[in-house]
Every structure is written in structure tokens, then in C-alpha cells.
N, C-alpha and C positions, 0 to 999 in steps of 0.2 A: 726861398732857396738862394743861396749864397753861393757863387765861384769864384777865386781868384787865384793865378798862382802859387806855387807851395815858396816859403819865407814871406809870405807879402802883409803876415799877423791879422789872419782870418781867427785867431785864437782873442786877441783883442778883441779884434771886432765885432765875438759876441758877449764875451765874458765885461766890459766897462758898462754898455747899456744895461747887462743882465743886475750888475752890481747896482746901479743906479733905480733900477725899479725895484727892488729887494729892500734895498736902507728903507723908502719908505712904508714897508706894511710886515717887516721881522717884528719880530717880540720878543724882548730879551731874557723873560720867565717861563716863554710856551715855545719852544724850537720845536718846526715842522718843519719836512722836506717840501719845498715848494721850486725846486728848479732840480730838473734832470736831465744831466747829459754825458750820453749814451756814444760808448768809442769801441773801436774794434778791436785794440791793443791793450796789453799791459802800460806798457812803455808812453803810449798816448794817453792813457789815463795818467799817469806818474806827470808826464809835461802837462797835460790842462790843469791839475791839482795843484800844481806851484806857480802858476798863472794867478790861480784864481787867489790861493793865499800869499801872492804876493801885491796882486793889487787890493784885496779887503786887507792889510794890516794893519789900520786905522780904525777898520768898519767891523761892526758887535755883527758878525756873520762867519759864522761854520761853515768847513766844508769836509767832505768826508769820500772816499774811495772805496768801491766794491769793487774786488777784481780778482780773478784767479789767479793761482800762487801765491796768494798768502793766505794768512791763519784765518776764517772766518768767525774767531772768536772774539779776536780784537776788531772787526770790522763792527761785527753785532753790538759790542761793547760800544764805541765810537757811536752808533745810531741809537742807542738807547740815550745815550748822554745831550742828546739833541743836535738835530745840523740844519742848516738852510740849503744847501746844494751838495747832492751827490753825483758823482763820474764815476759812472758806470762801463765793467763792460759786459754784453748782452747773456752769454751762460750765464755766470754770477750772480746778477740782477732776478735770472729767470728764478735760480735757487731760491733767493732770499725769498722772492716773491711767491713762491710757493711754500714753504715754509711759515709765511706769513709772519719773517723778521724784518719786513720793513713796511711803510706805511704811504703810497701816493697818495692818497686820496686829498691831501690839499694841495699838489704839485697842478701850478697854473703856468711852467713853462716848460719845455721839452726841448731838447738840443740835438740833432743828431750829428756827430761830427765824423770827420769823411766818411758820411753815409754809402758813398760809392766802395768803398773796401768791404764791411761790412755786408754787403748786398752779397758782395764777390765768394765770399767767405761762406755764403751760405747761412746769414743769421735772420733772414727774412722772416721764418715763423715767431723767433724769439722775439725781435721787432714788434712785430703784429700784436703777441701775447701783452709783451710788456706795454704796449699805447691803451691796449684794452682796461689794463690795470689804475693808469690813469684817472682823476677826473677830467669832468668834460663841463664847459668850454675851456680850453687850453689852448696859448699860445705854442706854435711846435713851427720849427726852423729844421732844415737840413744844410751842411756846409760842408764843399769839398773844392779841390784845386781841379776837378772836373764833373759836368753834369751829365751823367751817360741816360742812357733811355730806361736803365733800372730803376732811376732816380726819380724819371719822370713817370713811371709808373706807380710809385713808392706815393709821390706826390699827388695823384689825380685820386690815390685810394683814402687817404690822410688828411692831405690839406685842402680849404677850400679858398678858392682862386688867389691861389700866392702868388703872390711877387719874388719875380727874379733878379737877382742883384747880381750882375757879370762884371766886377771892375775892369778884366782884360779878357779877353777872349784865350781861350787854353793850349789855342796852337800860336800864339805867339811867342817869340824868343826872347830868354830874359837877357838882356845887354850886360848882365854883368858875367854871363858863362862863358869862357870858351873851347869848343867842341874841336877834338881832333880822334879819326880812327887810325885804329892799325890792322892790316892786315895780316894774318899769321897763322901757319900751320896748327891742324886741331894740338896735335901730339906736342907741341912747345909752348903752346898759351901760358903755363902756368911760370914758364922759365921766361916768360916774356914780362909778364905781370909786375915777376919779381925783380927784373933787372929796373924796367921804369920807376918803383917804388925804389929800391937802389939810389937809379942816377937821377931822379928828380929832387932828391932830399928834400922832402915834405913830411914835415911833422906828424901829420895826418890825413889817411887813407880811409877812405872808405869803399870796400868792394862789396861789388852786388855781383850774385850766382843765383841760377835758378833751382836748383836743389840743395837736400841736407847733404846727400853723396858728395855732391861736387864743392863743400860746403867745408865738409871732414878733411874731404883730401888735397885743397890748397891751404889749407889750417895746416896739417902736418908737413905739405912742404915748405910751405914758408918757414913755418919753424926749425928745418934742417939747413936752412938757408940764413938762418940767426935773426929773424927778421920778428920782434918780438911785436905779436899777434893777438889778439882776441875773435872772440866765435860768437855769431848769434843765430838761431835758427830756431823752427819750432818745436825740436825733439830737446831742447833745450831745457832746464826748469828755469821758473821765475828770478829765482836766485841765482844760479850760474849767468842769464842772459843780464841782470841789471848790474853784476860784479863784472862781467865782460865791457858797460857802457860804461862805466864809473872809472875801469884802466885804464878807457879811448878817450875819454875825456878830461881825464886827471895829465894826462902824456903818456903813462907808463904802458901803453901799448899802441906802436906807432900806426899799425893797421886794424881794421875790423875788418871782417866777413861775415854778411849777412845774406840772407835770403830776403824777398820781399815783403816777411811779416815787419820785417823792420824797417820798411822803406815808409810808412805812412807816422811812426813815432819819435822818431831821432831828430832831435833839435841840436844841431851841436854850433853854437856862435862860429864863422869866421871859418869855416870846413872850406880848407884850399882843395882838395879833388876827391870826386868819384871816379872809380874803373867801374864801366860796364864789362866785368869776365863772361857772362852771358848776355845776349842781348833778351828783352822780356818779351813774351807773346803781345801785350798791348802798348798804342802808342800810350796809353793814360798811364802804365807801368813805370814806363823808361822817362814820362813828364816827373811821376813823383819820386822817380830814385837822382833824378839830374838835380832837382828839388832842396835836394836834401846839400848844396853847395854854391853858392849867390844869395845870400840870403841874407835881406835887412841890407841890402845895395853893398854889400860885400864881394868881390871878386871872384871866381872860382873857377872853376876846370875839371872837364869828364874825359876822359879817354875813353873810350870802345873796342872791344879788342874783335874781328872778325875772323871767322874762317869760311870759309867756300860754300858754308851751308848759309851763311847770314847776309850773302850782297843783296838781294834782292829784298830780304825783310828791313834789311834798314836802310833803304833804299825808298821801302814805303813811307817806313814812320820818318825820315828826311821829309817827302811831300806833305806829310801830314803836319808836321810841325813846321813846315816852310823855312826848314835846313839845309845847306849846303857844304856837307864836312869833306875834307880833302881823306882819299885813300893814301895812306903812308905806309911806305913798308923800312922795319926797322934796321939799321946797318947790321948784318951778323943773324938777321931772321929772315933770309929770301925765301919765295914759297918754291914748296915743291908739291905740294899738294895739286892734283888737274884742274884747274883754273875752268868753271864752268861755263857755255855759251851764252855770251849776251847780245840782245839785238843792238844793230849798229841805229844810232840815232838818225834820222831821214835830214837829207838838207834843207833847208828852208831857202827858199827864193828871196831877192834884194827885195819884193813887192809886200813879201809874209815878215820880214825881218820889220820894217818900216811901219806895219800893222795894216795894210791897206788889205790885206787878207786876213780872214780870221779860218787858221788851217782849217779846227776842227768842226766846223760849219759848210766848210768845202766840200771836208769830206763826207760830212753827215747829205748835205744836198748831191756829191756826186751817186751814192750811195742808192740815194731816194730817184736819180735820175734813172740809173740803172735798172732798178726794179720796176718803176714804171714803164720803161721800153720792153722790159722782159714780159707784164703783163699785158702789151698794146701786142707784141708778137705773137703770145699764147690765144687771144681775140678774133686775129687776123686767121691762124692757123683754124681754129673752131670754124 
């Protein structure tokens, strides 16, 4: 089991070893599927497949893509012709395999990459299916920019006593981001959005929302707004979403909007900002959409945009990731929205400042002191 931050080329990491045990036992007359790995995305299939033939372009080794949205004729076609690794993602894979158009049975390596999406997604039976399909004994990996307890379930059922390789731990901050929120009315978010992609003249945006709704309709305003845009979401086809990545990436569209099926696929070199337009229900979310800009020791920048429903939720994921972003409110965005009650922070004494007190220890013993007088008086009273 593999974690490391998202940019930190956990895609390397498994694809150069995997190359290297491969050269030695391919056959250049008998092509058999002998390494499989298995992604949650269209998109992250498309990036690990020019990984992988970009570093074999030397080496007598095929690789080949099964994935929804495209034709599975030429895919079939592609695996008849012989491959040594297929990128998979889990429906697609589940088809062929029932179908009986492709063939594991000499696959001695298994990859799962960001197995934590995947899980999330609901592809856990397909998983199970497709490992069954397998032979056995089998080397099998999972690798993600976080280890949740899915994972480690996934792994006590699968692996036996693996090893964990954590280069950084997931709530650390990457040095190369820098984080700043804004505060702002729900009803202007979108006129706020627009103005800072405006005045910050950035080649390229990446915004993240949490729905297709909210998805559609800063797509159409930004567009009334001249701010030439791209769309990526799951109501999406295959085609409209990689012609939408091919525009953000080429220039000719200076922002994208996506939802989070595209927060785990998008490699885009040298991405100067993300906006959080929503903030995401998990801190592992908002680690891999921040992810998606610092990357490869490149510099970067998120803004977060907040309204009055979101102090307190990112407020959490601040602790969680051992964040400290300053609240800004924009010149010409003052709030008017009712500003919710928050507790006032307790003072600390020169003794607790110093550390010669440890608060919450004080308070857990004063706490235990109380109870106990409470139970010596209930004793007394009997």
C-alpha cells in the first residue's frame, strides 16, 4: 500500500519497477496480459497509459486501455493483437470479463490506483469480481495520495501482510501552494469567481463545484461574462469531457469547471490556481482537488470561496490539514448575509501559554475531580 501526495509521481513509482520486471519474462511472439491496473477514471486511465508508453518507448511491451466511452471494438481489436499491460477502468473491465474478451489468467501483477476514489464510487463488488478473475499467486499494490479505512479494509481482505509505504503523511502541507479564503454572499459567489479570474490574469483556472447543477450554471455565466470556458462533469460523454481537457490544456479555454469526478485525473504541468466554488464534504476531497496545482515542486494557488454555511466546515478541514488561511473579504463583496454565532476562544493564562499547563488535561482532571466529589456526596447521602 502506497500514499504520497497528489503531484509527488506515485504514477512512476509504480509504472518504472513494473517496466523492469516485465522486460524480463515478455515474449515477443506470445503477448499475454500479465499486469493490470485498475483506475476509477476515464481521464486517469488516458494519464497512466502515456506514462506507461512513454516510458516503454524503447522496450518490445504493449499497452492497452479498456474504458468506457469509447468503441469496444477497437479495444477488443487492440487485445487480440496482443498487450503486456492493460488500464483498466472497473465497469468496462467487468464487461470484457464476462464476455470472455479478455484473458487474466497469466496477470502476476495487479495495481490498484487511487483505490480510495474507486471504493468511494461504489466499485467495490466490481473489484472483488475482477481480483477473482485473476490468477493467484499475484503480486497486487494499492496507491493513493490518502489511506482511509476503506482501504484498509480492501487490504486485510486481499493482501496478505503488506507493506505500507507513506512517503509524507496526507495532512501535511505542500510548500509549494498558497492558500487564501474569501468570504462572500451565497447569491454573488459566482460574480465573485468571475471577477478574481478577471483580475488575477491567470492563464489557467481550474474550478471545482460540487454538483452537475452548479456545474451548468457557472458554465453559462462565465460564458455571458466572455470568459472562455470548458465543462467537465459526469452527465458529460467521454468525448465532450476529453475535448473540454484538450481546450484547458492547449490554452484555448482559459477556465475549466469540473465536479469531483475530475479531481483524481487531471495532470495538467505548471496549473497556477484552483478555486474551491464549493467547498467538498471530505478533508481527503479538498487534499486531492488542492492536488491538482503544486505539482512536480511547481508553485500554485487555491482560493476558497465561503459563505456562512462553510466557517465551520473549513474550519475542520484547516485542523485537519494543519492550515491556517486568513478570512478575506473582497473590496466591493461586503457580507450582508447574518453572520452566524461562533464561540469566543477561552484565554489562556501566561502559565498555559509557556506550556507549564497542558489545558486539556486540566480540564479532563478537573472534570474527573468533579465527578468524583459528586459520587463521594451521593455515598454520604445513602
Amino acid at each position: 500500500m502506497g500514499a504520497s501526495k497528489s503531484g509527488t509521481g506515485k504514477t512512476a513509482a509504480y509504472v518504472l519497477p513494473l517496466l523492469h520486471k516485465l522486460q524480463k519474462i515478455v515474449k515477443k511472439d506470445e503477448k499475454v496480459v500479465r499486469a493490470l491496473i485498475i483506475v476509477p477514471t476515464i481521464e486517469l486511465a488516458d494519464q497512466v497509459s502515456r506514462t506507461i508508453i512513454g516510458f516503454s518507448r524503447y522496450m518490445d511491451i504493449r499497452t492497452a486501455k479498456v474504458q468506457g466511452g469509447s468503441k469496444k471494438i477497437d479495444q477488443i481489436h487492440k487485445l487480440k493483437e496482443g498487450v503486456d499491460i492493460v488500464v483498466a477502468t472497473p465497469g468496462r473491465l467487468q464487461e470484457f470479463i464476462a464476455d470472455k474478451k479478455i484473458n487474466l489468467e497469466y496477470v502476476n501483477t495487479v495495481i490498484l490506483d487511487e483505490a480510495d476514489t474507486m471504493l468511494d464510487l461504489g466499485f467495490l463488488a466490481e473489484i472483488k469480481s475482477i481480483l477473482k478473475s485473476c490468477t493467484k499467486p499475484k503480486q497486487m499494490m494499492c496507491f493513493s495520495a490518502t489511506i482511509s479505512q476503506n482501504i484498509k479494509k480492501l487490504a486485510k481482505e486481499f493482501l496478505r501482510d503488506p507493506v505500507i509505504v507513506e512517503v509524507s503523511n496526507r495532512r501535511d502541507v505542500v510548500n509549494f501552494i498558497k492558500h487564501r479564503a474569501y468570504k462572500v454572499d451565497k447569491k454573488r459567489k459566482a460574480e465573485l469567481a468571475a471577477k478574481l479570474v478577471k483580475d488575477m490574469g491567470v492563464g489557467q483556472v481550474l474550478i471545482f463545484v460540487n454538483k452537475k447543477e452548479t456545474a451548468d450554471k457557472l458554465f453559462e455565466y462565465f460564458k455571458e461574462q466572455g470568459i472562455w470556458t470548458a465543462l467537465i462533469h459526469g452527465d458529460i460523454k467521454r468525448g465532450g469531457r476529453a475535448k473540454a481537457l484538450t481546450l484547458f490544456k492547449s490554452g484555448k479555454s482559459q477556465v475549466l469547471i469540473a465536479t469531483d469526478v475530475a479531481a483524481r485525473g487531471i495532470d495538467i504541468p505548471e496549473l497556477p490556481l484552483v478555486i474551491n466554488y464549493d467547498l467538498p464534504e471530505q478533508t481527503d476531497d479538498f487534499t486531492h482537488r488542492v492536488g491538482r496545482t503544486g505539482r512536480a515542486n511547481h508553485k500554485g494557488q487555491v482560493i476558497t470561496l465561503l459563505t456562512i454555511h462553510d466557517y465551520n466546515h473549513f474550519s475542520t478541514i484547516e485542523k485537519h490539514l494543519k492550515l491556517n488561511v486568513k478570512r478575506e473579504i473582497m473590496e466591493g463583496f461586503e457580507i450582508t448575509d447574518k453572520q452566524p454565532r461562533q464561540a469566543r476562544p477561552r484565554k489562556k493564562s501566561l502559565r498555559e501559554k509557556k506550556g507549564y499547563i497542558d489545558y486539556d488535561k486540566k480540564r479532563k482532571f478537573t472534570y474527573a475531580s468533579q465527578k468524583k466529589k459528586k459520587q463521594e456526596s451521593k455515598k454520604k447521602k445513602s
